[in-house]
Each structure stands twice: as structure tokens, then as C-alpha cells.
C-alpha positions in Angstrom: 156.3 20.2 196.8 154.9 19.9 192.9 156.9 19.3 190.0 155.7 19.2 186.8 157.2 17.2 183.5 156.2 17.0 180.0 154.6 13.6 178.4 156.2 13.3 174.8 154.3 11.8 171.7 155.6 8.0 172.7 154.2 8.3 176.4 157.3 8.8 178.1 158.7 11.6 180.7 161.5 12.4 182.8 160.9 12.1 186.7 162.4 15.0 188.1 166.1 14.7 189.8 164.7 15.1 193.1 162.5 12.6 192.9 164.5 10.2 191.7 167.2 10.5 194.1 164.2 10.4 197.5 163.3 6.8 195.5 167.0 5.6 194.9 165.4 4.8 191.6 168.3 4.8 188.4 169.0 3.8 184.7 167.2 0.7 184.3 165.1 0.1 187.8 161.9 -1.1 187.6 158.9 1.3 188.7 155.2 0.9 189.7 152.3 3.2 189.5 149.7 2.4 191.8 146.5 4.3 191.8 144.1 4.2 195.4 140.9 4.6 195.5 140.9 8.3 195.8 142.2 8.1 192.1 145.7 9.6 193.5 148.7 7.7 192.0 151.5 6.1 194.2 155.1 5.5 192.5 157.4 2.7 193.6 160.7 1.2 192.4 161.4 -2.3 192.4 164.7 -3.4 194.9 167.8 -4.4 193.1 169.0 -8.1 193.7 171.7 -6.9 195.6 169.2 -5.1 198.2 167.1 -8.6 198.5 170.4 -10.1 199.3 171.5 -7.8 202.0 168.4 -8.1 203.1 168.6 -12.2 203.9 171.5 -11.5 205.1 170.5 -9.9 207.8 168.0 -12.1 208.6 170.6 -15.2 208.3 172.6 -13.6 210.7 169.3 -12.4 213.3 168.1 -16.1 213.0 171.6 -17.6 213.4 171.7 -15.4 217.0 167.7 -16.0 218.2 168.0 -19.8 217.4 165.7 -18.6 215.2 165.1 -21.3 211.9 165.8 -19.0 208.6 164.0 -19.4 205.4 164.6 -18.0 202.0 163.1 -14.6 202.0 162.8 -13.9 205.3 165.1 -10.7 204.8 162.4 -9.6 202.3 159.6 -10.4 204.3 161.1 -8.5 207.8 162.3 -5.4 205.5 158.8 -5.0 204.2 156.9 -5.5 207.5 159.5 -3.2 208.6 159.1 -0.4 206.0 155.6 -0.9 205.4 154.3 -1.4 209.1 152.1 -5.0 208.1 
């Protein structure tokens, strides 16, 4: 699907709804524009604090039942391999 926006004098735009809502992204998130080598752009938002959390969290509690030894950012770390295949 295409959607189009308008770039205003100051260099901003609106990202359309849909878009917005496939990202999660909201009022004051963080977002990325990555551009590959095909000169094609790739958009990313940041994760919130709270999803970091969540995310050691959950690999507190894996660790604490594989006898597994857990270190600080392992939730980030096993939800990006996860998400992002690496």
C-alpha cells in the first residue's frame, strides 16, 4: 500500500494513521530512518523503557527456570535476535 504526506516549510510531516499504529509509534517516540543500499528508506521507532523492562523480565524469569546465569540486557538482546532473526 502507498500513502503519501506533505513536507511543510520547517521539514516536518505527518505519518499517516496507519502507519503509525503497524509501528506502535506515539506522541514523543523516538524514530529512525535508515536508508540501504538500494537508496530505499527503512523507518524504525525506538522501544519505550517500559518494553526494555518487560523484556528482562522475561529473560529473569527464562534464566531463573534453565539455571541459566542472567545479565542485564539479556531481555533486549533475546527480543532482538528474536524479531530480527541474528
Amino acid at each position: 500500500m502507498t500513502y503519501k504526506t506533505i513536507l511543510t516549510s520547517k521539514g516536518t510531516t505527518t505519518i499517516p494513521i496507519e502507519i503509525r499504529k503497524q509501528l506502535g509509534i506515539k506522541p514523543g517516540m523516538q524514530i529512525t530512518f535508515t536508508r540501504t543500499n538500494s537508496g530505499e528508506y527503512i523507518i524504525k521507532r525506538s522501544q519505550t523503557i517500559e518494553e526494555i523492562r518487560t523484556m528482562n523480565k522475561q529473560a529473569l524469569a527464562r534464566a531463573a527456570t534453565t539455571n541459566k546465569e542472567y545479565k542485564s540486557g539479556d531481555g533486549f538482546t533475546l527480543a532482538s535476535q528474536e524479531k530480527f532473526g541474528q
